[in-house]
C-alpha positions as CSV (number, residue, x, y, z in Angstrom):
1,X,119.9,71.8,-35.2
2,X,120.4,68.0,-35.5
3,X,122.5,66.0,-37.7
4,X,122.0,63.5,-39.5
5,X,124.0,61.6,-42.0
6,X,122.2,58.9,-44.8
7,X,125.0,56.3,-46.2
8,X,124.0,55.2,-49.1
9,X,122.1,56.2,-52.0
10,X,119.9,53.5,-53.4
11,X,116.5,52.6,-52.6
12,X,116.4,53.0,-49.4
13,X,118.7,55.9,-48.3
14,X,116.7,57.9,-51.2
15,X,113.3,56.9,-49.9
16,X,114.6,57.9,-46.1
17,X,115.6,60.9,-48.4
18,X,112.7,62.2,-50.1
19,X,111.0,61.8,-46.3
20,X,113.6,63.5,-44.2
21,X,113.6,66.5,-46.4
22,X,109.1,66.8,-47.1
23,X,108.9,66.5,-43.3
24,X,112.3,68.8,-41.4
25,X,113.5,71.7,-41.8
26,X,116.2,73.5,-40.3
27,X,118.5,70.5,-39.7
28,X,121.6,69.5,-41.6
29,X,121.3,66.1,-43.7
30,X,124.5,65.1,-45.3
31,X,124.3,61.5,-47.8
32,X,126.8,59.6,-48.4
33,X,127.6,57.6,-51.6
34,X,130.1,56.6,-53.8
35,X,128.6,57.0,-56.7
36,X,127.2,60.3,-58.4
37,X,124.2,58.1,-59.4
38,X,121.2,55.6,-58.3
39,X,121.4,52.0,-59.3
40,X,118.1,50.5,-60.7
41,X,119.4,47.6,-59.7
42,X,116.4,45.3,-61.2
43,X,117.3,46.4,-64.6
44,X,120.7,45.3,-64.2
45,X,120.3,41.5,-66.3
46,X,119.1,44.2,-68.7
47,X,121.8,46.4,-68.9
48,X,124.6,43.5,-69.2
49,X,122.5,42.0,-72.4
50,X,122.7,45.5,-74.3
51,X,118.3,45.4,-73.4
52,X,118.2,48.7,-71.8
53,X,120.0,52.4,-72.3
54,X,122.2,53.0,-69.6
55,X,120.7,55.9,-68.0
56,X,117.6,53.7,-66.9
57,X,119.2,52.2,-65.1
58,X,122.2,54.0,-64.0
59,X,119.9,57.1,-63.2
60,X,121.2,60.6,-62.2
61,X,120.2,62.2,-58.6
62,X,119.4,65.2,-60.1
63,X,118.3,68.0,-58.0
64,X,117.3,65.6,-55.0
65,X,120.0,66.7,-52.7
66,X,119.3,70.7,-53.1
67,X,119.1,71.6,-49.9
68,X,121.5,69.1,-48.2
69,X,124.8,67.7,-48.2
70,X,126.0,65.1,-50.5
71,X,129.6,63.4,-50.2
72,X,130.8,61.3,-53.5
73,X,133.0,59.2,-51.2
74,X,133.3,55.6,-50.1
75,X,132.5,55.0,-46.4
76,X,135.1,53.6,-44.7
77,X,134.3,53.1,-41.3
78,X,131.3,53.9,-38.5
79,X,131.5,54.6,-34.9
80,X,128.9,54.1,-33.2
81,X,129.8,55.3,-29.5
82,X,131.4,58.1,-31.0
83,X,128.9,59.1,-33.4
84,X,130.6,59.3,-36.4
85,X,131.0,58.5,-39.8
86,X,134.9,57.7,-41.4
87,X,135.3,58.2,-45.6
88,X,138.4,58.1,-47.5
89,X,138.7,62.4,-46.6
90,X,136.3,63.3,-44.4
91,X,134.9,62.4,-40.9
92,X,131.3,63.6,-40.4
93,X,129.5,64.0,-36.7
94,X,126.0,63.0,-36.6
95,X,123.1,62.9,-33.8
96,X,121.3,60.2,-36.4
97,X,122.6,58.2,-39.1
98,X,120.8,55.7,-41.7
99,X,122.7,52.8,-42.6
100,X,121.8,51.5,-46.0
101,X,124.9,50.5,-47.6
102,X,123.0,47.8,-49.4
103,X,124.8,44.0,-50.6
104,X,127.6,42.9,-52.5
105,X,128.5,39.2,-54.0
106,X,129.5,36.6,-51.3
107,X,132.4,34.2,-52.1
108,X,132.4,32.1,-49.4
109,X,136.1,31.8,-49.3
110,X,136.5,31.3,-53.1
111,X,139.1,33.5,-54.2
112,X,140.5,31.9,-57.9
113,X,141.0,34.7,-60.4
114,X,138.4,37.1,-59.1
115,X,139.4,39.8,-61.5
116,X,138.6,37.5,-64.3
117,X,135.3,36.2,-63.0
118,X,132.0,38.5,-64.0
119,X,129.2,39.4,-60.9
120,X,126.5,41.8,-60.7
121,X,126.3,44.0,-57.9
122,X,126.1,47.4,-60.1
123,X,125.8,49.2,-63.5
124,X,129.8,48.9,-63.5
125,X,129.5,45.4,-63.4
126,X,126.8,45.0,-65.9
127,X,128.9,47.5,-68.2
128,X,131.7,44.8,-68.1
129,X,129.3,42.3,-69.4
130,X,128.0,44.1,-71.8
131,X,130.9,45.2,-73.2
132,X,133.0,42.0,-73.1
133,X,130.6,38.8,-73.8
134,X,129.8,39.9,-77.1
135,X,133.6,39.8,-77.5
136,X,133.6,36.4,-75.7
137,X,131.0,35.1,-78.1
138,X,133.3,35.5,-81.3
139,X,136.1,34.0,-80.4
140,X,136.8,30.4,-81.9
141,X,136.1,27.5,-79.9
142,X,133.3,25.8,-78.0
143,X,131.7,28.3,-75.7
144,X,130.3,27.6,-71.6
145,X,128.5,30.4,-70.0
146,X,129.0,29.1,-66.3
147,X,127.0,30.1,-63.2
148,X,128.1,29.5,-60.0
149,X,124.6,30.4,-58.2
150,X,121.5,29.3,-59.7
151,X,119.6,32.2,-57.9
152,X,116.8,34.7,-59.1
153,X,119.7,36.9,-60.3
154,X,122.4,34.1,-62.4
155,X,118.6,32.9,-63.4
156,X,117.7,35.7,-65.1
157,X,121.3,37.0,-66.3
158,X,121.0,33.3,-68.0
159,X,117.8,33.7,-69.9
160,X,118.7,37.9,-70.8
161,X,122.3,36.9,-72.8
162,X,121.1,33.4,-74.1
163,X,118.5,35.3,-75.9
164,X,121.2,38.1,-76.6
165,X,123.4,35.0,-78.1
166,X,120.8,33.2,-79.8
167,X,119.9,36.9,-81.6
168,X,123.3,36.6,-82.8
169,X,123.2,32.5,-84.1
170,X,125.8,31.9,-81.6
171,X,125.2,28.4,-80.3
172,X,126.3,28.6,-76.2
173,X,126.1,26.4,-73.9
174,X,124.9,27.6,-70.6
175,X,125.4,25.6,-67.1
176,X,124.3,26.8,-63.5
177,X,126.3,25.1,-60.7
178,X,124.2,25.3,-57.2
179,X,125.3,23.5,-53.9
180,X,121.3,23.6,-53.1
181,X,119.4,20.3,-53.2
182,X,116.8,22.4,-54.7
183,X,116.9,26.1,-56.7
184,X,114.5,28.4,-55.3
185,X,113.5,26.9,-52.5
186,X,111.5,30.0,-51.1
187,X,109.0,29.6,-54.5
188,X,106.0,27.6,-54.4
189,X,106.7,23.9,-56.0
190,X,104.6,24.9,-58.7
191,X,106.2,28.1,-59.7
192,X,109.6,26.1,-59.4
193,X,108.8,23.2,-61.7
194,X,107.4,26.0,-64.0
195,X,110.8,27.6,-63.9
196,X,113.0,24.4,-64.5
197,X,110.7,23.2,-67.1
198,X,111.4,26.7,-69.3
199,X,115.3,26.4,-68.2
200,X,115.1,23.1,-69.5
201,X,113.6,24.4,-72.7
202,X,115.7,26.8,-73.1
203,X,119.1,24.7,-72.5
204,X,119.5,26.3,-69.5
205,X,121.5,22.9,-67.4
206,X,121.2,23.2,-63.6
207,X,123.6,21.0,-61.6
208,X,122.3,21.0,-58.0
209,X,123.8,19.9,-55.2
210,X,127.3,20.4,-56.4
211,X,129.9,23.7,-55.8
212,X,132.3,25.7,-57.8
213,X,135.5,24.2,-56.8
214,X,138.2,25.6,-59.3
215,X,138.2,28.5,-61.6
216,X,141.9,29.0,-63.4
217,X,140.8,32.2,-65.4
218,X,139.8,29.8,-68.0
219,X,138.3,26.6,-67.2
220,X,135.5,26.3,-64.3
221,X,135.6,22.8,-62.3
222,X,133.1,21.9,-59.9
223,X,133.7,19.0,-56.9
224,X,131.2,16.3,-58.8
225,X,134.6,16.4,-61.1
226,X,132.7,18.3,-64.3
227,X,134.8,20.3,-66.1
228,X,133.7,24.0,-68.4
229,X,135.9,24.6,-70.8
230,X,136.7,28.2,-72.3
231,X,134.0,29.3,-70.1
232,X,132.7,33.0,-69.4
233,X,132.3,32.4,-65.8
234,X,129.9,34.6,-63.6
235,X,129.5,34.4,-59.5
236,X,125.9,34.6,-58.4
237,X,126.0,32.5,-55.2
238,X,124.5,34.8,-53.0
239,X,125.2,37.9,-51.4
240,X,126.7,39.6,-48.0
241,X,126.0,43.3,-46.4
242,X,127.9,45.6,-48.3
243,X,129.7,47.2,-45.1
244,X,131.5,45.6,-42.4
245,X,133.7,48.8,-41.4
246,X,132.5,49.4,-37.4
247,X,134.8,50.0,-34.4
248,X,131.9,47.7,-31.7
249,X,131.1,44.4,-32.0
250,X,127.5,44.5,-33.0
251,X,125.0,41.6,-33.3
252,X,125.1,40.3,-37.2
253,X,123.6,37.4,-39.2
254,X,126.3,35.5,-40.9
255,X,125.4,37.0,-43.8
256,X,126.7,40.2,-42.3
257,X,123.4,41.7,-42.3
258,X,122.7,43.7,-38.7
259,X,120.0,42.7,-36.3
260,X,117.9,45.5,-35.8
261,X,114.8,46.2,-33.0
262,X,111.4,47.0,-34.0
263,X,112.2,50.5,-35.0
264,X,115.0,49.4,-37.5
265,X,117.3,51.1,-34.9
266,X,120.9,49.1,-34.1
267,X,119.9,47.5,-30.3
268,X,122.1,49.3,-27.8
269,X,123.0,52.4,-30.7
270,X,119.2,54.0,-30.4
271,X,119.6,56.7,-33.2
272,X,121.5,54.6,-35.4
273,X,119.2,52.4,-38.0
274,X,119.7,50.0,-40.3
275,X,117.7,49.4,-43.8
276,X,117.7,47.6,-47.1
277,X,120.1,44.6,-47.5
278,X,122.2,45.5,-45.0
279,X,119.0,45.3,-42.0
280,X,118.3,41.9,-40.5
281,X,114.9,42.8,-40.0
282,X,113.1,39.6,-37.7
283,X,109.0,38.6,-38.4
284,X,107.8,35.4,-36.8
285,X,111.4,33.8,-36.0
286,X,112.1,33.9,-39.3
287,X,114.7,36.9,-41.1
288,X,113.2,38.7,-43.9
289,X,114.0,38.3,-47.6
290,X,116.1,40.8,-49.3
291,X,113.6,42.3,-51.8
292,X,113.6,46.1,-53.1
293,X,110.0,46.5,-51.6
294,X,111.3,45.9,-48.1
295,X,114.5,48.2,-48.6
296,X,112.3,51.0,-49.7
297,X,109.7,50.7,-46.8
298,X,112.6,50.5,-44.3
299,X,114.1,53.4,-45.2
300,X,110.9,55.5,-44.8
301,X,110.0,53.9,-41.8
302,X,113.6,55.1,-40.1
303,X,113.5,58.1,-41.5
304,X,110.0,58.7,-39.8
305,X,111.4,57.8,-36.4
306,X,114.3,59.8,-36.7
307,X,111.2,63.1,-37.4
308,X,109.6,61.7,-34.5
309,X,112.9,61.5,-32.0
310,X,113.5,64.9,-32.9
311,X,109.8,66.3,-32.7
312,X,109.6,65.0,-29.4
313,X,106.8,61.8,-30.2
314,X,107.4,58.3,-29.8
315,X,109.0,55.9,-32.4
316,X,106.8,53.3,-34.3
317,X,107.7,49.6,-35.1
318,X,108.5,48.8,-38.6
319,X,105.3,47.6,-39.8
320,X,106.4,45.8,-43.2
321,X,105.4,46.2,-47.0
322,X,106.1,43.7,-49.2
323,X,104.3,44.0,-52.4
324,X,105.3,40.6,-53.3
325,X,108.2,39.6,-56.1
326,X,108.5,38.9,-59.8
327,X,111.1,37.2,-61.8
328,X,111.3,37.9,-65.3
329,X,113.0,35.7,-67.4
330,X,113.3,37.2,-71.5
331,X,109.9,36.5,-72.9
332,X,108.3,34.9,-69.4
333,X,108.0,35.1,-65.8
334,X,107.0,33.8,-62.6
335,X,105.9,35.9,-59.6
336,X,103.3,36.6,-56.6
337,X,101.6,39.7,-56.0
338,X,101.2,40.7,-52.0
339,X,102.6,36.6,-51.5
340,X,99.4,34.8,-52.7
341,X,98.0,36.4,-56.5
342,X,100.3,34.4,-59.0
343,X,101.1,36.0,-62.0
344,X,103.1,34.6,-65.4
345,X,104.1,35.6,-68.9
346,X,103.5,39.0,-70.1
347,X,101.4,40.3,-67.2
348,X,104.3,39.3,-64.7
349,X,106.8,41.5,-67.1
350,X,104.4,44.1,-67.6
351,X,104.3,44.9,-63.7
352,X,108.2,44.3,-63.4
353,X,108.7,47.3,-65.7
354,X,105.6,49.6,-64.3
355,X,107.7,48.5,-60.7
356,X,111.1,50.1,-62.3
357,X,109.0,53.2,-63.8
358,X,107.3,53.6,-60.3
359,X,110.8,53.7,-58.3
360,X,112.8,55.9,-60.9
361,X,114.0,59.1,-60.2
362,X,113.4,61.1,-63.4
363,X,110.3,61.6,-65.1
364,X,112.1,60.9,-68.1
365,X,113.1,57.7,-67.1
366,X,109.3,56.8,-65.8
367,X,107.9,57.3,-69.3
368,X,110.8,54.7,-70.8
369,X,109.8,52.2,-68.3
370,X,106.2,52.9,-68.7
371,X,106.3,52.2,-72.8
372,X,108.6,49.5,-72.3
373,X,105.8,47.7,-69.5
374,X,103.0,49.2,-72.1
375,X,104.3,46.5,-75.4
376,X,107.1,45.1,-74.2
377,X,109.0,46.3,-76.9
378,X,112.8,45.6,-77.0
379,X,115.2,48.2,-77.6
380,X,118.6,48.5,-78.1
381,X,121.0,49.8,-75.1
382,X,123.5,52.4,-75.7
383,X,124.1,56.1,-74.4
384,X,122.0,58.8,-75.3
C-alpha cells in the first residue's frame, strides 16, 4: 500500500483528487488543507461587493474525501529527502505527495500597516471587504479607493464595488497605482485600449509607471509625490507561491514558484510534484501564466503519473490545457477563448459564470452559477 499525501485543497489538489480516488484503490491518500472548504476563487471580486451568496464561492467539500484522509491543518514544513510532510500537530510519511499550496499577495518588501491594508487571496479576505467598505463608504469626508496593482484582479475588484458604491449614490473616487509602463501587458493592444477606455469611463484613474511608497493606515503616497487621502487602500501587486516551508534548497522562480520537469515532478525529488500557482511549469523558454485552467490540468496530469508509478507504466509529460482567460468587469468584459477567439460584453460574462458552474463542487452550487451565466441576473449576497 502506497502513500500519498495531496496539500492543498483548491483546484488543483481536488482535481488530482477526484483522479486519485476513480483510478486506485487500496492505497492511503491523506489531503491536507487549512480550510474545511474550496475557494471559488474567481468569484472572489464578487463575494467582497455583496454580488454573490457566500457558499458559491466558499463551497463545502462535502463527501469528496469519503474514503480518505483529510487533515484541517496548516502545512508547515516539507521534507523532501525524508519524505515527509510537517503541520502544526501532525507529521505525515508519504511515498508521493502533490504540492498545490496555490498563491498568496506579494509585497515586495512593503510592510506599512499591513493589518489595515485589504488583499484578496480568499473568501476571508473578501468577507473583510464586504463587511467593512460599506462601513467605509458612510463615513464623512472625501473618499479614495486605492489600488496598489492595476492587475486583472484590483481591475475587476475596482469595477465590482464602484458599481456597489454608485448603487448606493456614493460619489468615490477610485485610483490604481502600477509601477508597469503598461497594465496588462500579456493582452492584445486592442483588448487593452478596450479596457482603459471603459476604466476611463468609468472614473477608474490608472497611474502607471509609479509605486506605492507610503501607506500610514490612513493616507496612501506613491513616489511621483501623489498623495490619497482617507483612502480604503487594497494590495493587488502581484502574487508569490503560497509555501516556502522546505528543509533543501530547490530550484525556484523569484516568484517562489518551483521549477518542475515534464512530468510536473520537483527535478531531483521524482515522486514529489508540483501544480497550480505554486508549479513553474516551462513551454517554449517562456514560464506559464497562472490561470485556473492550467492549475486544474496540472493537478490531473500528476495525479495520473503518480497511478502510473505505482501500476508499474511510464510517466507522461504534462501536455497543457489552457482554455484561454476572461476578465469580467460589472456589466462588460474582455477575454480569448483557446488564445485566439475574442469575446466581449455579455457573451464573455456568460462563459465566466458557466466556467464557475462547470468547476463547482455541489450540484447546488452548478445550478446558481448556471442561472446567474443564463440572465445575468444580480442578486444579493448573504448566507443562506
Amino acid at each position: 500500500m502506497k502513500k500519498i499525501v495531496i496539500a492543498g485543497a483548491g483546484f488543483a489538489g481536488i482535481h488530482a483528487l477526484k483522479k486519485l480516488k476513480s483510478n486506485l484503490h487500496g492505497h492511503e491518500i491523506t489531503v491536507i488543507d487549512k480550510n474545511p472548504y474550496m475557494t471559488m476563487r474567481p468569484g472572489l471580486p464578487d463575494l467582497a461587493a455583496n454580488k454573490l451568496y457566500t457558499h458559491l464561492v466558499k463551497q463545502k467539500f462535502g463527501r469528496l474525501f469519503d474514503g480518505c484522509r483529510f487533515i484541517k491543518e496548516k502545512v508547515e514544513r516539507v521534507e523532501l529527502e525524508n519524505r515527509v510532510v510537517v503541520t502544526s500537530h501532525n507529521r505525515i510519511n508519504y511515498d508521493y505527495i502533490i504540492l498545490a499550496l496555490g498563491s498568496s499577495s506579494a509585497f515586495h518588501g512593503f510592510n506599512q500597516n499591513r493589518d489595515k491594508m485589504y488583499t484578496l487571496n480568499d473568501a476571508s479576505d473578501a468577507m473583510r471587504i464586504r463587511e467593512e467598505f460599506p462601513a467605509y463608504l458612510e463615513q464623512p469626508g472625501h473618499k479614495n479607493l486605492v489600488f496598489s496593482g492595476a492587475g486583472y484582479t484590483g481591475i475587476e475588484l475596482a469595477c465590482t464595488l464602484n458599481y456597489y458604491a454608485r448603487n448606493k449614490g456614493m460619489k468615490l473616487k477610485i485610483s490604481m497605482v502600477d509601477p508597469q509602463k503598461e497594465i496588462l501587458s500579456f493582452m492584445k493592444e486592442k483588448d487593452r485600449e478596450y479596457i482603459k477606455k471603459y476604466l476611463n469611463r468609468m472614473g477608474i484613474r490608472i497611474h502607471t509607471g509609479s509605486m506605492v511608497s507610503g501607506f500610514d493606515g490612513k493616507n496612501v503616497y506613491d513616489n511621483s509625490k501623489r498623495e490619497f487621502k482617507n483612502s480604503f487602500f487594497v494590495w493587488t501587486a502581484g502574487v508569490k507561491a503560497g509555501f516556502d516551508g522546505f528543509k533543501e534548497e530547490i530550484e525556484r522562480e523569484k516568484d517562489g514558484r518551483i521549477r518542475v520537469d515534464e512530468f510536473m515532478q520537483i527535478r531531483k525529488y521524482p515522486g514529489a510534484f508540483v501544480c497550480g500557482d505554486m508549479a513553474a511549469v516551462e513551454r517554449d523558454g517562456n514560464i506559464l501564466r497562472r490561470a485556473v485552467n492550467i492549475a486544474i490540468s496540472s493537478g490531473i496530469s500528476a495525479s495520473e503519473n503518480i497511478i502510473r508509478k505505482i501500476k508499474g507504466k511510464a510517466i507522461k509529460s504534462y501536455s497543457i490545457s489552457d482554455l484561454g482567460w476572461i476578465i469580467p468587469m460589472q456589466d462588460i468584459s474582455v477575454g480569448r477563448v483557446g488564445g485566439t477567439i475574442g469575446v466581449r460584453g455579455n457573451t464573455g460574462l456568460r462563459l465566466h459564470y458557466m466556467m464557475c458552474a462547470y468547476r463547482s463542487l455541489g450540484l447546488k452550487n452548478k445550478k446558481e452559477f448556471l442561472k446567474i451565466a443564463s440572465c445575468l441576473r444580480k442578486i444579493k449576497g448573504g448566507k443562506r
